[in-house]
PDB file of N, CA, C and O in Angstrom:
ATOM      1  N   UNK A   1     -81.735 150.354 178.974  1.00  0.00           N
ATOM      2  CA  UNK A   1     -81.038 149.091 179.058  1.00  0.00           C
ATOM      3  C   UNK A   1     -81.450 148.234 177.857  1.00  0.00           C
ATOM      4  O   UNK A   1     -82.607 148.271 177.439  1.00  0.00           O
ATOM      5  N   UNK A   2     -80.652 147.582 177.384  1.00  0.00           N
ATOM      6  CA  UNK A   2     -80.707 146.701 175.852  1.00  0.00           C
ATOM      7  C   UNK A   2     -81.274 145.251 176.291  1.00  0.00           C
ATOM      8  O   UNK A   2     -80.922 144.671 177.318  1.00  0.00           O
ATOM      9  N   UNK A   3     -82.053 144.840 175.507  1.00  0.00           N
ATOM     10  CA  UNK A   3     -82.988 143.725 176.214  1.00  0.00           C
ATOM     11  C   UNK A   3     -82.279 142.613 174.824  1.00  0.00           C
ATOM     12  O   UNK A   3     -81.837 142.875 173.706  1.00  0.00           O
ATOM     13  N   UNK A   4     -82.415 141.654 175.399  1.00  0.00           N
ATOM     14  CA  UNK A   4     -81.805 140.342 174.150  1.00  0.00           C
ATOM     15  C   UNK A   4     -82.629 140.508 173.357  1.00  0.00           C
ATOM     16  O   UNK A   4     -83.109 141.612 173.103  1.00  0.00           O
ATOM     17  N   UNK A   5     -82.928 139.523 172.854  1.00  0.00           N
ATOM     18  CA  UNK A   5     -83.868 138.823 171.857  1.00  0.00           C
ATOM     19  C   UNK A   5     -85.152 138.253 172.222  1.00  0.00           C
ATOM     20  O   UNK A   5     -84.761 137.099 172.047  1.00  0.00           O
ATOM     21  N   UNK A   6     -86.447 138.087 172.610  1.00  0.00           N
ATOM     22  CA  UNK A   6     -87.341 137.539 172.862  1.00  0.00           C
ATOM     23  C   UNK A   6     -87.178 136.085 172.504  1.00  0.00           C
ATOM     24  O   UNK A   6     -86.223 135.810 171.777  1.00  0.00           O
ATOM     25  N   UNK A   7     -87.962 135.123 172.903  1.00  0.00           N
ATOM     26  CA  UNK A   7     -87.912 133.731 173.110  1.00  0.00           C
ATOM     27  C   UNK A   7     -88.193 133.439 171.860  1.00  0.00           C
ATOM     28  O   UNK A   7     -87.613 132.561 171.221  1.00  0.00           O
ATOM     29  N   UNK A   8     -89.646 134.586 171.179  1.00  0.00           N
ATOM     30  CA  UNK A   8     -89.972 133.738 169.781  1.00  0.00           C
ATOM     31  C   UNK A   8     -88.695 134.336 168.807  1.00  0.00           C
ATOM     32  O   UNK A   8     -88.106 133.623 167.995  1.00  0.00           O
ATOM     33  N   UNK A   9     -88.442 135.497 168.996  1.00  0.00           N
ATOM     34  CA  UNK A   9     -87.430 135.728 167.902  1.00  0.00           C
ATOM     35  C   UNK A   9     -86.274 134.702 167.738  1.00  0.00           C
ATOM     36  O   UNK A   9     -85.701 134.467 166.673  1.00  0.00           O
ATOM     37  N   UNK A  10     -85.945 133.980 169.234  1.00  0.00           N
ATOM     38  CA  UNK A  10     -84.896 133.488 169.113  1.00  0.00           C
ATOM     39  C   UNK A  10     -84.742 131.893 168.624  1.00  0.00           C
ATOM     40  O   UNK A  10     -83.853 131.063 168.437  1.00  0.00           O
ATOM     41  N   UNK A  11     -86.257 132.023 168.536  1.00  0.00           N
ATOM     42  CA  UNK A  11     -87.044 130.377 168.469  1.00  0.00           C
ATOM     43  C   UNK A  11     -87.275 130.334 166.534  1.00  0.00           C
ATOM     44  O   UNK A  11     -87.503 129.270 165.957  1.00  0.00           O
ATOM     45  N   UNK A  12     -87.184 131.363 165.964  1.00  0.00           N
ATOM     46  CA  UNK A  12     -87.739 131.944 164.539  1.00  0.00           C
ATOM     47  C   UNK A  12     -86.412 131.775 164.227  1.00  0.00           C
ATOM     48  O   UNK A  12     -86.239 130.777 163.528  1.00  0.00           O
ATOM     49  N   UNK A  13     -85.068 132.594 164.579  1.00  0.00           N
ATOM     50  CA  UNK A  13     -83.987 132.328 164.133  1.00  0.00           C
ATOM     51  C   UNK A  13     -83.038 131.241 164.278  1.00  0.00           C
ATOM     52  O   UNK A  13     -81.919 131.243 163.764  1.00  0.00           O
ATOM     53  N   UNK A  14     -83.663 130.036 165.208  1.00  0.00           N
ATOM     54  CA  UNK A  14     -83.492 128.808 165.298  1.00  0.00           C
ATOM     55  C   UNK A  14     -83.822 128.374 163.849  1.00  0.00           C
ATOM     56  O   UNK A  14     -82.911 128.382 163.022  1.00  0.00           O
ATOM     57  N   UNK A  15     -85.116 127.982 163.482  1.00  0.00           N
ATOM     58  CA  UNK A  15     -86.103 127.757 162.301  1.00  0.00           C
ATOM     59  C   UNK A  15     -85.432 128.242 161.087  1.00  0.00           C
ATOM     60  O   UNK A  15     -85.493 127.665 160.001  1.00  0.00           O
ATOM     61  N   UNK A  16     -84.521 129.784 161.421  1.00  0.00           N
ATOM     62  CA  UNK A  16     -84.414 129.841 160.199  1.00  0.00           C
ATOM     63  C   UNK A  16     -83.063 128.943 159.525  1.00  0.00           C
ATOM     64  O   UNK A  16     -82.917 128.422 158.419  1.00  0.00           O
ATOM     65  N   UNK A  17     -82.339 129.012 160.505  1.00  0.00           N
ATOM     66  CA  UNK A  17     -80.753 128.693 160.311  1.00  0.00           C
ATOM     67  C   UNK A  17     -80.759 127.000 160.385  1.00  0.00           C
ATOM     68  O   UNK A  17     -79.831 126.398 159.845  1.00  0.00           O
ATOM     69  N   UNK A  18     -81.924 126.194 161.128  1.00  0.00           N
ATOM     70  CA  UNK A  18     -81.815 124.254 161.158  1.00  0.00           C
ATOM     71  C   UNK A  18     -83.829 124.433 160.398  1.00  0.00           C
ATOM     72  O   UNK A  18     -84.933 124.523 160.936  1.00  0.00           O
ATOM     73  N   UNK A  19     -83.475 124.410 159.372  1.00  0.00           N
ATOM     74  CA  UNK A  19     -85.061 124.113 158.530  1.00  0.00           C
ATOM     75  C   UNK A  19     -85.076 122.784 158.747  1.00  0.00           C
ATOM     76  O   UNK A  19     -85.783 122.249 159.601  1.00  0.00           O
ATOM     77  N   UNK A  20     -84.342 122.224 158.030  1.00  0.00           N
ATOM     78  CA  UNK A  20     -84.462 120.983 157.954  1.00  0.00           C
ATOM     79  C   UNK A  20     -84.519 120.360 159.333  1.00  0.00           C
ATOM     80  O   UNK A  20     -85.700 120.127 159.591  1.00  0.00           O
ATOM     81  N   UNK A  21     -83.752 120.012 160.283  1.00  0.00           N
ATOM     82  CA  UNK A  21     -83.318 119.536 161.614  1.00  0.00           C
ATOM     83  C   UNK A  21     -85.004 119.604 162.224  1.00  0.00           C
ATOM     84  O   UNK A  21     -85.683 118.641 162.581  1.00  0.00           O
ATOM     85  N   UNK A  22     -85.425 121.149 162.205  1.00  0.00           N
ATOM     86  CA  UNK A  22     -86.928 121.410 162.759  1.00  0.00           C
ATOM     87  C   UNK A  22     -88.040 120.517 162.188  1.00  0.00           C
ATOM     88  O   UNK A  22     -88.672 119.759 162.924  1.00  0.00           O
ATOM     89  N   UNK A  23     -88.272 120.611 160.874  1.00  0.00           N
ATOM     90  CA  UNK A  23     -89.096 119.571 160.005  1.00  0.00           C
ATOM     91  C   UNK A  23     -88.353 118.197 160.542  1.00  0.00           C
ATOM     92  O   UNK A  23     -89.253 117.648 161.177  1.00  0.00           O
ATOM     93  N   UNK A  24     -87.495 117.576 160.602  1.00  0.00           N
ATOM     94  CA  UNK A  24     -87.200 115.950 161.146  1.00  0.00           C
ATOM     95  C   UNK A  24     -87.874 115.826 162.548  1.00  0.00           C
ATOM     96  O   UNK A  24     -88.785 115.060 162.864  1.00  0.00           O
ATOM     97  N   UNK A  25     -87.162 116.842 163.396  1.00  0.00           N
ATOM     98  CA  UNK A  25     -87.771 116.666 164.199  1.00  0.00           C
ATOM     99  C   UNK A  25     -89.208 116.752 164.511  1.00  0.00           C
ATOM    100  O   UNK A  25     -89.732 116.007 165.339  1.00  0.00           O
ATOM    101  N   UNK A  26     -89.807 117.598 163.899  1.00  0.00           N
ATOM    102  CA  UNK A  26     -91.249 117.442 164.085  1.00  0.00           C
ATOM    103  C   UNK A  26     -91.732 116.731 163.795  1.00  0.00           C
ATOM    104  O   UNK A  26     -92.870 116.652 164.259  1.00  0.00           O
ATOM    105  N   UNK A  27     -91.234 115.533 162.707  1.00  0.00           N
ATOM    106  CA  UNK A  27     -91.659 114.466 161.980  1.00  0.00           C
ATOM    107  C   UNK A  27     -91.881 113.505 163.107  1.00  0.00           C
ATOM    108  O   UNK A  27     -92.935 112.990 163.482  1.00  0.00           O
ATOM    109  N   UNK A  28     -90.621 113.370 163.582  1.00  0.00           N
ATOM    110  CA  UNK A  28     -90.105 112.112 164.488  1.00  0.00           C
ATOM    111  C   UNK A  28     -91.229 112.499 165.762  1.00  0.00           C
ATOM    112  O   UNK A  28     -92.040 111.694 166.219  1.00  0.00           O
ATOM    113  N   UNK A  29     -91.131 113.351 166.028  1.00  0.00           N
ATOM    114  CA  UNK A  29     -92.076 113.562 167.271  1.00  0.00           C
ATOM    115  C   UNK A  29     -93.769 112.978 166.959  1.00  0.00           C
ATOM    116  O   UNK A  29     -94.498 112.335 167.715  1.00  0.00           O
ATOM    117  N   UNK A  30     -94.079 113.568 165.318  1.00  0.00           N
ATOM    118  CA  UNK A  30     -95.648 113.461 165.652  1.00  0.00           C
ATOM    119  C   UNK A  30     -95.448 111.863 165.080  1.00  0.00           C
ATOM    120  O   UNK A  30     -96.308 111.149 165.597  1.00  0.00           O
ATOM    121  N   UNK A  31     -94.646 111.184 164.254  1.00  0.00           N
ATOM    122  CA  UNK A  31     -95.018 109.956 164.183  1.00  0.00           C
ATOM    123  C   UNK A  31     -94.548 109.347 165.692  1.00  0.00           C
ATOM    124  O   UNK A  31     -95.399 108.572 166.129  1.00  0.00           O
ATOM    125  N   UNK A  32     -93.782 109.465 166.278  1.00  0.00           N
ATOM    126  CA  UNK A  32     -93.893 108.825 167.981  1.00  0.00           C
ATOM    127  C   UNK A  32     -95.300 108.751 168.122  1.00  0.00           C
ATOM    128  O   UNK A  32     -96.016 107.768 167.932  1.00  0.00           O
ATOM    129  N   UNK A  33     -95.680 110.108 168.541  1.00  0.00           N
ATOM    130  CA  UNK A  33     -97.447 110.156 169.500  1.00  0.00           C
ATOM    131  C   UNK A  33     -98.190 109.549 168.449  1.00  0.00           C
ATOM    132  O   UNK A  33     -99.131 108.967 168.990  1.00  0.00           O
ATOM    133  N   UNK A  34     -98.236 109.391 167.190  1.00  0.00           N
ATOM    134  CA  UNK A  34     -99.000 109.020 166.380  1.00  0.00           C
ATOM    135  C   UNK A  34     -99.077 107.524 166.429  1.00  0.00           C
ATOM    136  O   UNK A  34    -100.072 106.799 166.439  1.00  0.00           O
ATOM    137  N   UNK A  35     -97.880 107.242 166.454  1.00  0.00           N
ATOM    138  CA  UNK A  35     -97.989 105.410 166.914  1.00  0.00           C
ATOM    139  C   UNK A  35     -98.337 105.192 168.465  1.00  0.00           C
ATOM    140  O   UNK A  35     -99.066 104.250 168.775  1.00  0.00           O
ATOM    141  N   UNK A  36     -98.026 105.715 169.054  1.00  0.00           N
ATOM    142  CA  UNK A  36     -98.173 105.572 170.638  1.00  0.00           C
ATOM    143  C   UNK A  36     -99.976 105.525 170.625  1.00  0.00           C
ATOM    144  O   UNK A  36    -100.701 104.601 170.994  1.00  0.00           O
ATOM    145  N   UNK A  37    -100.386 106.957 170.027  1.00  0.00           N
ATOM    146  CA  UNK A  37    -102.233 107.144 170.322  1.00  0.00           C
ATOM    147  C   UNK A  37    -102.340 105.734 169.625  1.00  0.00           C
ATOM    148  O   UNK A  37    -102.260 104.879 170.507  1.00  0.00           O
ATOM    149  N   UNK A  38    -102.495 105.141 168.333  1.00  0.00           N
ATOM    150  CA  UNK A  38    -102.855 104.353 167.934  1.00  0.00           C
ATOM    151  C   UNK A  38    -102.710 102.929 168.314  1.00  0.00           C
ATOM    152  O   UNK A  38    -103.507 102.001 168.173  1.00  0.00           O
ATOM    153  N   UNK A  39    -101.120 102.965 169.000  1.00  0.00           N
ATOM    154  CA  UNK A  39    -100.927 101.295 169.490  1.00  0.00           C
ATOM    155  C   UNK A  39    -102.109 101.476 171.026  1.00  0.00           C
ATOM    156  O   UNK A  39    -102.323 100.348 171.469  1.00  0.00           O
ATOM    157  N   UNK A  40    -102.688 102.332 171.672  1.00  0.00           N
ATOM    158  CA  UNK A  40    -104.004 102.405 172.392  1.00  0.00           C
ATOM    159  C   UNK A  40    -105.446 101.978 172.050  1.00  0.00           C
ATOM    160  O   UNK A  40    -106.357 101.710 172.834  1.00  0.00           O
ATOM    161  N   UNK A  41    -105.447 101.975 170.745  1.00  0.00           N
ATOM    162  CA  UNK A  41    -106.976 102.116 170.327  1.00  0.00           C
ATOM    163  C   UNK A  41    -106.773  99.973 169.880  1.00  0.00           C
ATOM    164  O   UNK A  41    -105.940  99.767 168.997  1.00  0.00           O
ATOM    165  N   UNK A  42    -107.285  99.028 170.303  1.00  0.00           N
ATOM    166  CA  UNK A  42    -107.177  97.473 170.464  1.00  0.00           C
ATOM    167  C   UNK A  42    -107.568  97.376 169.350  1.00  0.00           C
ATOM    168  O   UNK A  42    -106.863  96.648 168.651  1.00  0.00           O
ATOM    169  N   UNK A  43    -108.548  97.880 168.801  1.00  0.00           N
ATOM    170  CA  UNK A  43    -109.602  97.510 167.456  1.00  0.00           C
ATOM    171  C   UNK A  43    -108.718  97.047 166.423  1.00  0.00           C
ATOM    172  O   UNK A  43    -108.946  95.963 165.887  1.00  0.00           O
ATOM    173  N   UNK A  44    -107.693  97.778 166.073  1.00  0.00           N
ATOM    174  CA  UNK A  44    -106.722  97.895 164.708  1.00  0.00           C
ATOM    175  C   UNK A  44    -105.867  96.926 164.342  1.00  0.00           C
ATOM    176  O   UNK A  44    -105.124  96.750 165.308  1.00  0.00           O
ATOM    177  N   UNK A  45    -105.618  96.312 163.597  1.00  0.00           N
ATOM    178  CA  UNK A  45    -104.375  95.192 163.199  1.00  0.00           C
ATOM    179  C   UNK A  45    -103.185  96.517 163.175  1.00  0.00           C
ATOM    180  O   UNK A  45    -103.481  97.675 162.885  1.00  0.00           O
ATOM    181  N   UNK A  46    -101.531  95.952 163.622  1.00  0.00           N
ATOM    182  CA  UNK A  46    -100.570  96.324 163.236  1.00  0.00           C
ATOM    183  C   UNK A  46    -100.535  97.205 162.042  1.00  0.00           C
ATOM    184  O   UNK A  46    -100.418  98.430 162.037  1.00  0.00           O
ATOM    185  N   UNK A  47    -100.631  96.551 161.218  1.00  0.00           N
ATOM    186  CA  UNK A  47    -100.428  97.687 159.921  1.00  0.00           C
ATOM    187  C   UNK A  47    -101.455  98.392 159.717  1.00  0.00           C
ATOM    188  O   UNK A  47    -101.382  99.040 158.673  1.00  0.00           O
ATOM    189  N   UNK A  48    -101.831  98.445 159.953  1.00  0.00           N
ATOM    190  CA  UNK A  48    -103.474  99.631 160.026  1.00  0.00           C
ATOM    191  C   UNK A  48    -102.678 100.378 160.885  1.00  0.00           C
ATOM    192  O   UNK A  48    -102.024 101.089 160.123  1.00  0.00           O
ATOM    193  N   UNK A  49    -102.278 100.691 162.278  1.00  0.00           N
ATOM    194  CA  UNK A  49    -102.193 101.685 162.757  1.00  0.00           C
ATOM    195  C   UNK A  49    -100.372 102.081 162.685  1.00  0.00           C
ATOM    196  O   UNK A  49     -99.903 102.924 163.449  1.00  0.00           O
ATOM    197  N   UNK A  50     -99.646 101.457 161.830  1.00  0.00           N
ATOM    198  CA  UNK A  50     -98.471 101.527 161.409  1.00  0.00           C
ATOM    199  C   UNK A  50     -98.751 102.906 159.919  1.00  0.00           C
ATOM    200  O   UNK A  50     -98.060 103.893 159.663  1.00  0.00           O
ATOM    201  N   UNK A  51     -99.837 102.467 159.325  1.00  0.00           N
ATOM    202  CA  UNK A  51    -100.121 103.268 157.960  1.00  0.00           C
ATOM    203  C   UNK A  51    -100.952 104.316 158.871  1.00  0.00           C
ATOM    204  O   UNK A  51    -100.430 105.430 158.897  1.00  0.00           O
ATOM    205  N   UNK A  52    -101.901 104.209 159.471  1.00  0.00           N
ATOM    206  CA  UNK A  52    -102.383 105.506 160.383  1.00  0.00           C
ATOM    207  C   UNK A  52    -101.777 106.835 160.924  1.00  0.00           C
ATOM    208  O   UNK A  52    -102.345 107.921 161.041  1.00  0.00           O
ATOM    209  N   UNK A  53     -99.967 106.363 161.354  1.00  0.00           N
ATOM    210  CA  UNK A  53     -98.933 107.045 162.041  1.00  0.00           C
ATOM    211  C   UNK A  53     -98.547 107.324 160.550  1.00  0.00           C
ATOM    212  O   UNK A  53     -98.745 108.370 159.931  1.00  0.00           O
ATOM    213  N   UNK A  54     -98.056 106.369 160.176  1.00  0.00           N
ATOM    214  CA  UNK A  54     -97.306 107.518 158.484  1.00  0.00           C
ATOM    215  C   UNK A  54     -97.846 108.290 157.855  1.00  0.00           C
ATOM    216  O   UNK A  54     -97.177 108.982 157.088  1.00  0.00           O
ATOM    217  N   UNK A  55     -99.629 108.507 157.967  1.00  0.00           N
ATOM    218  CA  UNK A  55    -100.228 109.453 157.012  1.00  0.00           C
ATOM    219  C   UNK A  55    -100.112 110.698 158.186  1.00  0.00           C
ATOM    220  O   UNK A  55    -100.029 111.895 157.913  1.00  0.00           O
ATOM    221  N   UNK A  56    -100.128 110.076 159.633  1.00  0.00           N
ATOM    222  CA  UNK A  56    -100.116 111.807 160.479  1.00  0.00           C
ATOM    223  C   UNK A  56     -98.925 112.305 160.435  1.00  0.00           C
ATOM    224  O   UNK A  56     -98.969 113.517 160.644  1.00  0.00           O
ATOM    225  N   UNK A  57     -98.158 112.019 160.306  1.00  0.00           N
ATOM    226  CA  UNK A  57     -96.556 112.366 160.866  1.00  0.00           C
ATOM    227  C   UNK A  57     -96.449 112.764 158.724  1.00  0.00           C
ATOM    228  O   UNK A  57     -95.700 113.669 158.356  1.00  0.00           O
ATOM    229  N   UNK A  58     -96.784 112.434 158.295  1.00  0.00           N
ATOM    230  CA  UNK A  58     -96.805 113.049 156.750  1.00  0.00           C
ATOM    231  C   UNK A  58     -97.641 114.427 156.509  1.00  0.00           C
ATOM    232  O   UNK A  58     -97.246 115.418 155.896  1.00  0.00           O
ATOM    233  N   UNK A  59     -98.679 114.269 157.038  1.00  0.00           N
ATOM    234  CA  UNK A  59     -99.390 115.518 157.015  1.00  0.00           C
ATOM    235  C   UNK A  59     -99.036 116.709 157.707  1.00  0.00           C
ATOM    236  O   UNK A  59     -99.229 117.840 157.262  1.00  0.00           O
ATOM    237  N   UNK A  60     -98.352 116.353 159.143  1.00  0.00           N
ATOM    238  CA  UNK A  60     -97.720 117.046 160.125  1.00  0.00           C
ATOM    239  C   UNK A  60     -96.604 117.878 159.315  1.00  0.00           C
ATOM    240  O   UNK A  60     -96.445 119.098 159.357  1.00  0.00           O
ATOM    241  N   UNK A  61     -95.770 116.815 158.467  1.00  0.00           N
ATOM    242  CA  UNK A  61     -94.469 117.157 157.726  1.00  0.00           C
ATOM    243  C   UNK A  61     -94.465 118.072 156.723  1.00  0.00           C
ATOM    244  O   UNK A  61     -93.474 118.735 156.417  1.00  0.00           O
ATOM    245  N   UNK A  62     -95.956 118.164 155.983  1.00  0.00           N
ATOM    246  CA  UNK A  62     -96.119 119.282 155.090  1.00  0.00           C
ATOM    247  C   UNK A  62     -96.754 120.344 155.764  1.00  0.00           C
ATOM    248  O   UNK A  62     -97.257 121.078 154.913  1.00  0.00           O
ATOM    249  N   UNK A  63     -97.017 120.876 157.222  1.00  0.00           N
ATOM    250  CA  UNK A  63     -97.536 121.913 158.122  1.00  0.00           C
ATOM    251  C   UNK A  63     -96.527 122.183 157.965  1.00  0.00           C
ATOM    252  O   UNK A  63     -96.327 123.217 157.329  1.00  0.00           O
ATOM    253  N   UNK A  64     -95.408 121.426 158.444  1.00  0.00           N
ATOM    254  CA  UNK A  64     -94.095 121.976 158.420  1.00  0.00           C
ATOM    255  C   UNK A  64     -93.371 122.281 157.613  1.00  0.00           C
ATOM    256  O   UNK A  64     -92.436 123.032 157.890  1.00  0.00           O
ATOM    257  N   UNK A  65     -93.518 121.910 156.634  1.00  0.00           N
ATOM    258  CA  UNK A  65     -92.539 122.751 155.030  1.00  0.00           C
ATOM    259  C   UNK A  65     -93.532 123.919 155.045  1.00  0.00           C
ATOM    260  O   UNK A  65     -93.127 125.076 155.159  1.00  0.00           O
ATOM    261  N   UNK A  66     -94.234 123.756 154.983  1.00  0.00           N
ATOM    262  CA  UNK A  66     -95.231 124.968 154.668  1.00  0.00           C
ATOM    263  C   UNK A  66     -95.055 126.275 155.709  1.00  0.00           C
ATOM    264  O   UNK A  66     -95.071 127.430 155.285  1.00  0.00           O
ATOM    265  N   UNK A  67     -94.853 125.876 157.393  1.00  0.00           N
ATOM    266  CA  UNK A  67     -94.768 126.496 157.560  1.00  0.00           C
ATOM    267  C   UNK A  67     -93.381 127.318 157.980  1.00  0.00           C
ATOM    268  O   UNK A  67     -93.207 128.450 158.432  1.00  0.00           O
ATOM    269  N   UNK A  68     -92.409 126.163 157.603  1.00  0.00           N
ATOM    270  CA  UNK A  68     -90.928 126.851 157.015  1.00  0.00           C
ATOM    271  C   UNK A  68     -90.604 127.823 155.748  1.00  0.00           C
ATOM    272  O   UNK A  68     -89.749 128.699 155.616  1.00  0.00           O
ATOM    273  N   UNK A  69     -91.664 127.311 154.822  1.00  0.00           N
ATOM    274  CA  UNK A  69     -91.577 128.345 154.064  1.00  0.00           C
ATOM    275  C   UNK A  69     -92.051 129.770 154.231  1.00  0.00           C
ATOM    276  O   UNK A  69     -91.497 130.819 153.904  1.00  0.00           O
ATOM    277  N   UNK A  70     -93.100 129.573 154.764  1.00  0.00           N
ATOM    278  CA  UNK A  70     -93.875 130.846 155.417  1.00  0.00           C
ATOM    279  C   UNK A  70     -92.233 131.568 156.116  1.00  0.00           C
ATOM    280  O   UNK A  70     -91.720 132.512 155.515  1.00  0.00           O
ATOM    281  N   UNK A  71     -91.780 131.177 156.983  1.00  0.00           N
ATOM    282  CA  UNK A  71     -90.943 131.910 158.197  1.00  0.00           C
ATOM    283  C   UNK A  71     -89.639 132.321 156.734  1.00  0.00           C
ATOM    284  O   UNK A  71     -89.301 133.502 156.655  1.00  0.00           O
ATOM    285  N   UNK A  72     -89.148 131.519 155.917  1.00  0.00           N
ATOM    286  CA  UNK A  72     -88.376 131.904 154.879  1.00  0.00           C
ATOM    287  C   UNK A  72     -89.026 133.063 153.873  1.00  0.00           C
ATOM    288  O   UNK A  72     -88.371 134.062 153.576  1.00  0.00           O
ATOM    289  N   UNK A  73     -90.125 132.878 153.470  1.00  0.00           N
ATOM    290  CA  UNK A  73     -90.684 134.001 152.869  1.00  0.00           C
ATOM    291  C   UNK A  73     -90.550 135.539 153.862  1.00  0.00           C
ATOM    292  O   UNK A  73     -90.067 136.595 153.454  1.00  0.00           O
ATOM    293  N   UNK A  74     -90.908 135.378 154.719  1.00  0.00           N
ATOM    294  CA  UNK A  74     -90.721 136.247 155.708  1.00  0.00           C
ATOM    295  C   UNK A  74     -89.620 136.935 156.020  1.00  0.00           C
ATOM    296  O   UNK A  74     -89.525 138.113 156.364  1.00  0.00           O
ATOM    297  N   UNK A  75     -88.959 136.282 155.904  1.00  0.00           N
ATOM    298  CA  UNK A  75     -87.133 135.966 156.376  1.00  0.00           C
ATOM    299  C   UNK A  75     -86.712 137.243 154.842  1.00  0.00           C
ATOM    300  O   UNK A  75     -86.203 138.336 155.087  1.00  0.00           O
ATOM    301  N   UNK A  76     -86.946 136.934 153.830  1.00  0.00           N
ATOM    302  CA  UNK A  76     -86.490 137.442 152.755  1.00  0.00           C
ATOM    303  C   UNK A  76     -86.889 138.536 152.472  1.00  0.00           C
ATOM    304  O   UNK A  76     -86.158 139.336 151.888  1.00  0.00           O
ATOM    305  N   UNK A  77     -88.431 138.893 152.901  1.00  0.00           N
ATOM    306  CA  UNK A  77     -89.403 140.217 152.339  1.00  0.00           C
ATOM    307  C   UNK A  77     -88.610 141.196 153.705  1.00  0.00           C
ATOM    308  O   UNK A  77     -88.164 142.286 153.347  1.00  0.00           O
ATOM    309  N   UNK A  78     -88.470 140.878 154.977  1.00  0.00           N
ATOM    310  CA  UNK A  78     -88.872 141.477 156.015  1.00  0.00           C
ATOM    311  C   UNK A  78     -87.235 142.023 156.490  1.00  0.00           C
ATOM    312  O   UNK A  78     -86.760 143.098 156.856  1.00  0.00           O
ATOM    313  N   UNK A  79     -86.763 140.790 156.280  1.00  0.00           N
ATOM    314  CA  UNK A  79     -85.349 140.781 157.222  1.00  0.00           C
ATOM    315  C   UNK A  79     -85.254 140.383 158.302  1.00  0.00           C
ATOM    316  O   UNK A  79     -86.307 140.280 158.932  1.00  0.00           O
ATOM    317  N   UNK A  80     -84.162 140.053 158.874  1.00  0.00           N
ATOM    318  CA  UNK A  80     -83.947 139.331 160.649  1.00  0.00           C
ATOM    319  C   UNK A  80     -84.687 140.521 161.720  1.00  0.00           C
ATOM    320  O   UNK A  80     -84.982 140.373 162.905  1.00  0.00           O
ATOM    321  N   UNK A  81     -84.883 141.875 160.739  1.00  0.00           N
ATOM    322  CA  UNK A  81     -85.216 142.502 161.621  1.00  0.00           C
ATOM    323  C   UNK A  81     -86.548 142.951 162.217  1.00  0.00           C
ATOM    324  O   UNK A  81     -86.674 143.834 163.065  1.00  0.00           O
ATOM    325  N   UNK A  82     -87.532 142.224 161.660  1.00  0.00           N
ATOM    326  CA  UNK A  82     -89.321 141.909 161.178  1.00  0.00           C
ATOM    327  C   UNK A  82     -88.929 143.558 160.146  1.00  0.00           C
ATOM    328  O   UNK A  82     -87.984 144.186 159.668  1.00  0.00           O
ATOM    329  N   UNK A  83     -90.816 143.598 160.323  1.00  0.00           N
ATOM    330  CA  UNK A  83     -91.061 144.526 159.402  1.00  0.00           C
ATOM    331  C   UNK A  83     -90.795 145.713 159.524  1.00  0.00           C
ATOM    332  O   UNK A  83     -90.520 145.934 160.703  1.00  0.00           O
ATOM    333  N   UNK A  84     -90.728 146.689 158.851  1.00  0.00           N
ATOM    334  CA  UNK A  84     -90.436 148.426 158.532  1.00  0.00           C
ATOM    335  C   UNK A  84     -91.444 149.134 159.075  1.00  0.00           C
ATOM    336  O   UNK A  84     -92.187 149.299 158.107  1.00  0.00           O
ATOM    337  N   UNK A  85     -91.976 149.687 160.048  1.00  0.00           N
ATOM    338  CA  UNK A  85     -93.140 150.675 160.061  1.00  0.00           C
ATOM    339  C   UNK A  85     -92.832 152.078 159.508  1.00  0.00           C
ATOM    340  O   UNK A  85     -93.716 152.861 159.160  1.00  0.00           O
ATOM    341  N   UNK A  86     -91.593 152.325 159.456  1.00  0.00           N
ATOM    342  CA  UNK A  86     -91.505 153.846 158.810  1.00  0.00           C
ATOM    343  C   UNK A  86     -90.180 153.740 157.718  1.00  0.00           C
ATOM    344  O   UNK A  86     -89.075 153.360 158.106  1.00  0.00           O
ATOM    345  N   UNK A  87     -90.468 154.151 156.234  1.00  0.00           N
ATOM    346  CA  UNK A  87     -89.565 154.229 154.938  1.00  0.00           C
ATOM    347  C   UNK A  87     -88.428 154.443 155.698  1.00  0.00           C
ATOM    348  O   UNK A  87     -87.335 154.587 155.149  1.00  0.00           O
TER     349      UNK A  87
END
């Protein structure tokens, strides 16, 4: 019996076909929690934890090119179909 696609394959060929869409969204998500954790912590003036959220949700954003490129590098050496074990 022919089985679909597994969740990650189908989650990888999501990634590959909305790069961009995935990176926004991951953006938008970690600067949310990133302002949310920080509007918690009382100590901080506004813009302190306004610049706090833009450096995480920035750093987050280059995990994510990075690791879009990774899945595109992949994508190109390997094929939709992963790797070759036999010529």
């Amino acid at each position: 019996m022919a089985e679909g696609p597994s969740k990650i394959e189908s989650m990888r060929k999501w990634v590959v076909e909305h790069k961009l869409r995935a990176v926004g969204c991951l953006w938008l998500t970690g600067i949310s929690s990133s302002i949310a954790y920080n509007w918690s912590r009382p100590n901080m003036k506004p813009s302190v934890k306004i610049i706090h959220a833009r450096l995480h949700a920035q750093a987050l954003t280059l995990a994510a090119l990075v690791g879009s490129a990774c899945v595109e590098y992949y994508d190109n050496k390997y094929g939709s179909s992963g790797p070759k074990l036999c010529p």
